[in-house]
N, C-alpha and C positions, 0 to 999 in steps of 0.2 A: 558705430551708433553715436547721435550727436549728444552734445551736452545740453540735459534740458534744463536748462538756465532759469530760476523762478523769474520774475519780473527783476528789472532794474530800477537802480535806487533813483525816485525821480531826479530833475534838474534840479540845484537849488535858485534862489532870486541872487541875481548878481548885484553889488556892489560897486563902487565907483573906484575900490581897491582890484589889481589885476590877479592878487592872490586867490580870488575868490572864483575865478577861471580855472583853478586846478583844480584837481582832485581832492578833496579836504575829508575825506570821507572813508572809513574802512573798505565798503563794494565800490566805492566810486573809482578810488585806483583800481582796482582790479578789475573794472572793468573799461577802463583805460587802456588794457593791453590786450591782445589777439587772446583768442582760445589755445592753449599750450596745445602742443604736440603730444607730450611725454605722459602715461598714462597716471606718474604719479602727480605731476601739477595739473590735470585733468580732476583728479577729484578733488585738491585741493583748490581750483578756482572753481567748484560746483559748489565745495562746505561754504567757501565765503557767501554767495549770491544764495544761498538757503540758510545759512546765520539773518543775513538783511530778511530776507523775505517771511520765515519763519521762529523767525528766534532762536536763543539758544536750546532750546529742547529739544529742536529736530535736529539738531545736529550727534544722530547715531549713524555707527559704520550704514547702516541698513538703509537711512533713509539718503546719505551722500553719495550709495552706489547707484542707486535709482535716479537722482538727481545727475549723477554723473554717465550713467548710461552707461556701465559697467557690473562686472560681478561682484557683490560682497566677499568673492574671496580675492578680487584683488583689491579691496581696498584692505581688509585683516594682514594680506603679506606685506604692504607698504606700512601700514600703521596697525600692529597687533591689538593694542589698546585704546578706545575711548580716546585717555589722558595723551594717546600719541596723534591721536588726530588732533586733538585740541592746540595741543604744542603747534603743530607743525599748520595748522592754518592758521594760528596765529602770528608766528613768523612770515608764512605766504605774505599774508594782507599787511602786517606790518613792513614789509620792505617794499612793496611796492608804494603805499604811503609815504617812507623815504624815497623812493625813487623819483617818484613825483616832486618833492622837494628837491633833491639835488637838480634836478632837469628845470623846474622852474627858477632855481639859484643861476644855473648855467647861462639861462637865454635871456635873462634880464627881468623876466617876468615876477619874481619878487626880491622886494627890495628889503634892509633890514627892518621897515615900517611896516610892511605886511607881511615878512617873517612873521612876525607878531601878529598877527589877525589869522596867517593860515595854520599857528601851530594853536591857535581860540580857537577856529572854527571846525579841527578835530574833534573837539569834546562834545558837539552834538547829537556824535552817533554816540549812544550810552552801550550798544549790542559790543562793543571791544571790549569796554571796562566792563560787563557781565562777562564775557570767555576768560579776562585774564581773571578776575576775581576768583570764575570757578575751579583754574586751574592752582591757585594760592590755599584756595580749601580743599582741594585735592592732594595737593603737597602734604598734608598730614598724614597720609594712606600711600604715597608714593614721593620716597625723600628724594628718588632722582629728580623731580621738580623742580627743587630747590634749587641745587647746583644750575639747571637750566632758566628757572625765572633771574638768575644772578647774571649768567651771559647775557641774556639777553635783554636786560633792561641795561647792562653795562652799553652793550650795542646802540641801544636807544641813545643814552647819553653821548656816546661819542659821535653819533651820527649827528645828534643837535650842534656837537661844539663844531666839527665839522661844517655846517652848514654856517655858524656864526665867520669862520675861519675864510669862509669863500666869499661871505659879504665885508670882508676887511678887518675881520674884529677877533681879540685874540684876548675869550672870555675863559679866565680861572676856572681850574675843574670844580674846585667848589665852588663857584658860582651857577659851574651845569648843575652841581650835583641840590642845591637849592632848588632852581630851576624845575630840577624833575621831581624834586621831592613836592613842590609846590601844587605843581600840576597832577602827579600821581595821589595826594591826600584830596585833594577839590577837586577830583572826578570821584574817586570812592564816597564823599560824603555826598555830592551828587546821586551818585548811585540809589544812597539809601534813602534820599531823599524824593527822587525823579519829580520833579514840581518842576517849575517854570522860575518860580524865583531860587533856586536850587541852581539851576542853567544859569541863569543871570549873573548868581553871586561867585560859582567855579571860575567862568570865562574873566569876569572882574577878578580873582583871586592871580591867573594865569597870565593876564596883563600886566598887573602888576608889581608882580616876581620878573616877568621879562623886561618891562622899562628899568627895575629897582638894576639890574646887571646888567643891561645893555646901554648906561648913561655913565657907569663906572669907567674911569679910567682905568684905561686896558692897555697892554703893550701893544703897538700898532706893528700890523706885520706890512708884506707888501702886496695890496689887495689890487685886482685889476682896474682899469678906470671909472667903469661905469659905478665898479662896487665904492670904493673910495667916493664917490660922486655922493651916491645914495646915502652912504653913512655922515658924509657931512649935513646931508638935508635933513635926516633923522636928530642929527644933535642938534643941528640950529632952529628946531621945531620946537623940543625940549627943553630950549633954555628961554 
């Protein structure tokens, strides 16, 4: 039975940056890749495209199995809990997010200047920062959360320094760790805010954390040419 996929996340308006060609979007990657095979990434690319389309509410076992064109009892055997589906699509859509990154790292498509615009133009979709938010207030009711929101924001963070590491630049873990603290405080206050000058003031907040470390002298590793190319264009933009 096929996957009945709620609508897809429209196009966004492109930019004259090439980062803006990926995927920047929690459904966008995921829907960047094939329909999975395997029945358990089958309801997890069904939760993401019904987070986007319906919000975080509809996301119960009952309405992802129907969404996914499966039985509620195999979505209960893959994720027995709520908080285990929550988890694990958020992981789903999270790594394809990086994936999307590392691929556009790869082929040249972004550079360390719209590094910086494509890790901005995440913060639009607010539907991630409501699932992780609810799984932080869930964490009080189930402490195994904890330990896992700690992996996997760690994940986050090395997956950024990583991406900095392939554009030539070899940025202090406390500077990741700034970094994502910058960006993870001015989403949540976002969050509570959801206005438009709320949007404006986070992406300004998350700019400016990323130039404030990315202009710092860094031990230079040995980055490939094109990246080395890019990162001089970036510094001699900035000064």
């Amino acid at each position: 039975m096929p996957i009945k996929n709620p609508r897809k996340p429209a196009p966004r308006a492109r930019s004259s940056h090439r980062a803006e060609a990926l995927p920047c979007t929690f459904p966008e990657a995921v829907a960047a890749v094939p329909v999975p095979a395997t029945t358990r990434d089958r309801i997890l690319y069904a939760a993401v495209f019904l987070l986007n389309d319906e919000g975080f509410s509809a996301l119960t076992q009952a309405r992802v199995a129907e969404c996914a064109g499966v039985r509620q009892s195999h979505v209960t055997y893959y994720f027995p809990t709520r908080n285990d589906l929550l988890r694990e699509t958020a992981v789903y859509g999270c790594n394809a997010m990086l994936a999307a990154m590392a691929k556009g790292i790869e082929r040249g498509a972004l550079t360390l200047e719209n590094f910086r615009d494509f890790l901005v133009s995440t913060i639009i979709d607010r539907r991630f920062a409501r699932l992780m938010t609810a799984l932080v207030v869930a964490s009080d009711e189930d402490p195994g959360i904890k330990s896992w929101l700690a992996d996997f924001e760690q994940a986050n963070r090395d997956s950024i320094q990583q991406g900095f590491r392939q554009l030539g630049m070899e940025i202090a873990t406390a500077d990741i760790e700034l970094l994502h603290a910058a960006f993870v405080g001015a989403v949540t206050l976002d969050l509570g805010e959801s206005s438009n000058a709320s949007l404006i003031r986070t992406q300004r907040i998350v700019r400016t954390a990323f130039d404030r470390i990315a202009t710092r002298p860094s031990a230079p590793i040995t980055p490939r040419a094109s990246a080395q190319a890019s990162v001089g264009k970036h510094r001699k933009a900035e000064t």
